[in-house]
N, C-alpha and C positions, 0 to 999 in steps of 0.2 A: 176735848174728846178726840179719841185717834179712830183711822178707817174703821179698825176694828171695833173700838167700843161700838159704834155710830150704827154698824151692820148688828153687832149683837143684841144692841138695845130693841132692837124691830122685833125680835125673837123670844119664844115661852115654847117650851117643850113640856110633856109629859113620862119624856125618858129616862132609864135609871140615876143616881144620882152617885159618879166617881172621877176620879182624877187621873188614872191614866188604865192602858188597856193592856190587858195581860198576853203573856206569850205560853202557849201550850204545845209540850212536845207530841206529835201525835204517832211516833213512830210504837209506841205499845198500841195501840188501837193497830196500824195498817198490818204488821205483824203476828196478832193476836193473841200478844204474851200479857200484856193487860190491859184489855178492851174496858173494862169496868171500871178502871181508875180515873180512863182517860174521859167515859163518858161522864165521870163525877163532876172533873174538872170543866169540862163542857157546859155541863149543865147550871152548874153553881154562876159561872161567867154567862149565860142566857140570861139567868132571872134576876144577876143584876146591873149588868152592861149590854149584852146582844149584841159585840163585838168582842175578837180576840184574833189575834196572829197566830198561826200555826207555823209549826219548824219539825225537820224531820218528814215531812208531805213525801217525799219519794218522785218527785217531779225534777227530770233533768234541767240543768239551767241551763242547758244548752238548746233544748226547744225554748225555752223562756227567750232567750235571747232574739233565737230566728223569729218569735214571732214579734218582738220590739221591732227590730229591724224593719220586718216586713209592713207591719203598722206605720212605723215612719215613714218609708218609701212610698205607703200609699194615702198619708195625707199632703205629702210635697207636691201631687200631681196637681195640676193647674184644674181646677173647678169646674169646669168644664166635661173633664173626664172622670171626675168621680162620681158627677152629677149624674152620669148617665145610668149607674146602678141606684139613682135616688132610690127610695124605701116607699114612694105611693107609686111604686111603678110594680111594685109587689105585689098585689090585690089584697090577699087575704093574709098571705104568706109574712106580711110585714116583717122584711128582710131587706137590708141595704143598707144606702148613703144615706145619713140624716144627717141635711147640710146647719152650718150656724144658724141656731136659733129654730131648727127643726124641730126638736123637741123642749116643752119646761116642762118641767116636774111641778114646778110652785108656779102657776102662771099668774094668780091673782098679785106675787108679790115679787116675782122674777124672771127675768130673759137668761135662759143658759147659754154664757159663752164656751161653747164646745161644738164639735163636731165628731160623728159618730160611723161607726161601723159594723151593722151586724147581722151575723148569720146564726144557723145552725147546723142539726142532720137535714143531710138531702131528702127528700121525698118526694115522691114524683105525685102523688095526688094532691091537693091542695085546699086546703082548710083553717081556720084560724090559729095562724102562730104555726102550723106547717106547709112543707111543699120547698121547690129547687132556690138553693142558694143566687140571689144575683152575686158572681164572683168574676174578676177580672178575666174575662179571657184568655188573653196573649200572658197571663202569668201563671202557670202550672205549680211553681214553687208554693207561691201563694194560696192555692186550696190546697196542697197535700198537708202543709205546714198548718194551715189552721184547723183542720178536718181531723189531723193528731191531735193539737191541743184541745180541741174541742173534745175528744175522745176521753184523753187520761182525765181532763176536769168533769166527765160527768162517772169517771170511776170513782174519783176523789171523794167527790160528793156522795156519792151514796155510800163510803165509808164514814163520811160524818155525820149522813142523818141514822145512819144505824147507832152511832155514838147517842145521838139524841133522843131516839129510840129507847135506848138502855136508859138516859138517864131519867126518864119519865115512868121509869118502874115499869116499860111495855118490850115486847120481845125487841131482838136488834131489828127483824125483819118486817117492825108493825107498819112499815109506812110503805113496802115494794108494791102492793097489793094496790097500791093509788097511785105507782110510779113507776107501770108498766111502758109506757109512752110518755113520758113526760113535757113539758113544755120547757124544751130550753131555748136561751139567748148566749152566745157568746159573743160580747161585745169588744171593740174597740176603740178606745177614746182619744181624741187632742185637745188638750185646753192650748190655747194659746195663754201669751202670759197678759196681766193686767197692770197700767201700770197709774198714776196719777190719782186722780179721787175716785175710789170704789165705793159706791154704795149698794146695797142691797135690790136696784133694780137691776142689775147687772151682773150675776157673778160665775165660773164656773159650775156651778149645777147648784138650784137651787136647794132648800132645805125640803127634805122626803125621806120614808121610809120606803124601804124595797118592796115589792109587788106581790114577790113570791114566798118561797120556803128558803132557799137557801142561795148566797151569793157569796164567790170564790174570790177574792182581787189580788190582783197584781200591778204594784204601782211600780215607777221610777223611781230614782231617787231624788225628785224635785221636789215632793212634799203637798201639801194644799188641802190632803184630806182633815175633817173636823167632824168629830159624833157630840153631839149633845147631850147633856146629863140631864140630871133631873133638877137643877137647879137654874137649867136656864144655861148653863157656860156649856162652850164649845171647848172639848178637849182636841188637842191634835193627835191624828194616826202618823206618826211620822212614818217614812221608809225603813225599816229594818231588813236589812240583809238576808237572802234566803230564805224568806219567811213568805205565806201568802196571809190576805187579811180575812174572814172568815165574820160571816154578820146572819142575820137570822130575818128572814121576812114577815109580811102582815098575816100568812096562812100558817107559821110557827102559832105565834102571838091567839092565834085564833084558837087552834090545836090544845093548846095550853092555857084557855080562860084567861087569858092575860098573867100567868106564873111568870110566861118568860115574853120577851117584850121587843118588839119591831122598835130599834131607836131612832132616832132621826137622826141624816148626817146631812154633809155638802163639801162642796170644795173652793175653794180661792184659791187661782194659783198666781202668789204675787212672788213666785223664788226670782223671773225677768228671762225666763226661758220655756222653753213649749214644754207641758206635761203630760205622759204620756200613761193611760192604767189601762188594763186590759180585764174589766169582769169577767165571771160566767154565773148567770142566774139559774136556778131551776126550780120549775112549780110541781108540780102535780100534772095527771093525763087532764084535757082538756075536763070533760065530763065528771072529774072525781070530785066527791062531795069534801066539804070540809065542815067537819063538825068536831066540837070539843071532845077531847078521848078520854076515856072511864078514868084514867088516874088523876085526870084533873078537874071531875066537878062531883058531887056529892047533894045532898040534899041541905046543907048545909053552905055548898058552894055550888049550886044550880049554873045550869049553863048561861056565858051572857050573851053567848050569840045563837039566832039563827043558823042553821046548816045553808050554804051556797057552793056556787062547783066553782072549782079554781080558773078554767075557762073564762068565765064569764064575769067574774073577779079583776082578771089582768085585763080583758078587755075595755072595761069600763074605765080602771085606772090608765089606759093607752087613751081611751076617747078624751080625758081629759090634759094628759098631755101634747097631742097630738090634732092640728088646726085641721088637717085632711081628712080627718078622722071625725071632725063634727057632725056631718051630716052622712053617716055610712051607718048602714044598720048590718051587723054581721050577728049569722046563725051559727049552732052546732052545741 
């Protein structure tokens, strides 16, 4: 049996069930010459993958670039110094350095070899999942540049979820109304590389579905990501040139009775070089409820979930990733 079978064999998913992940041009959506076709394409790839690449995005590769750059620069700093913007230094704001092994997503079955980066919008009050970026000081560059991308990716998004919007038979604008404030994350990641016997207590990030509604990525071109189908196998997202990779959360999933589907992914990065992806997640305002929307439950197809607020949703999935976080009880 090889690393890979040995790591797969541990694993059963519930996610769709296909063999590779499609590429959508989104440029009639951002232009608005045909939003409806685009949000068809969207939609169809939600209910049966909940991954796809986007091309045509409208997003300079030339901030893509500074913000690599600038990511790199800032995991080569000696440990010491990164350490000091750690992320339980944040209180509520949970915002920072999450050193190796700061965070698992899977922790009953995995240690994440990764180290992390994240911010968002500034805000000077402070509350869960908001309030002041820890950002390097003595580097100016470094917030103007991620403070931009952070900006186009939450323009971006909200032209997708109006796509997604549309494709659920509801106005483009049915979801702003819950996405006044929203909760975002823009992250940035380093896998270092892995090399010898890999087994699944160990791997770049372990096997999870995203938190929220919608997540934007942008990887290297070193590879490692893997979504899950419904059969169990790990298909790869490989790097595709000028594209971002475009996935759907558990507050989708919820939205949608389960039509469309939070899939599970992870990473391994065995390319023998440091890998580098840059997400941005976004939820909902803290307080917004999520409950299934008219065009997807019927009396025939009754709702399966309960209503809960996306706040307190991402909290609870943070308390379980997150050791610091065991014994802190956070309001709002």
């Amino acid at each position: 049996m090889t690393v890979v079978q040995m790591i797969e064999s541990c694993l059963t998913s519930k996610s769709t069930s296909f063999n590779e992940i499609p590429i959508v041009d989104i440029g009639p959506l951002l232009d608005g010459s045909d939003a409806n076709s685009v949000a068809r394409q969207i939609g169809h790839i939600c209910e049966n993958i909940g991954f796809l690449y986007i091309k045509n995005h409208g997003v300079p590769a030339s901030l893509v670039q500074d913000v690599y750059r600038l990511a790199q620069d800032f995991f080569a700093q000696p440990f010491e110094v990164k350490n000091r913007l750690n992320i339980v230094n944040s209180g509520q704001t949970l915002r920072g350095y999450i050193p190796m092994y700061g965070e698992n997503v899977d922790p009953t079955n995995t240690k994440d070899f990764k180290e992390c980066f994240d911010f968002g919008r500034p805000e000077e009050a402070v509350s869960p999942f908001f309030g002041p970026n820890l950002m390097p000081e003595a580097h100016q560059e470094f917030k103007r540049v991620m403070d931009t991308y952070h900006a186009t990716m939450l323009k971006l998004a909200r032209k997708l979820i109006s796509a997604i919007a549309l494709s659920l038979d509801l106005p483009a604008d049915y979801f702003e109304k819950l996405q006044k404030k929203p909760i975002t994350i823009q992250r940035l990641l380093h896998y270092p590389p892995q090399f010898g016997d890999i087994t699944l207590k160990e791997i770049g990030i372990g096997a999870h579905t995203d938190y929220g509604f919608l997540t934007i990525l942008s990887q290297d071109a070193n590879g490692g990501l893997q979504v899950q189908n419904r059969n169990g196998e790990w298909v790869s997202a490989p790097p595709v040139a000028d594209t971002f990779i475009v996935n759907i959360g558990d507050l989708v999933q919820t939205f949608t009775n389960d039509r469309y589907i939070s899939t599970m992914h992870r990473v391994i990065n065995t390319s023998g070089v440091d890998r580098y992806s840059v997400p941005f997640f976004i939820d909902l305002d803290f307080d917004a409820v999520v409950d299934v929307v008219p065009t997807c439950s019927s009396a025939e197809n009754p709702s399966k979930y309960p209503p809960y607020t996306s706040g307190q949703h991402k909290y609870k999935r943070f308390v379980d990733s997150y050791a610091h976080l065991q014994d802190v009880v956070i309001g709002g």
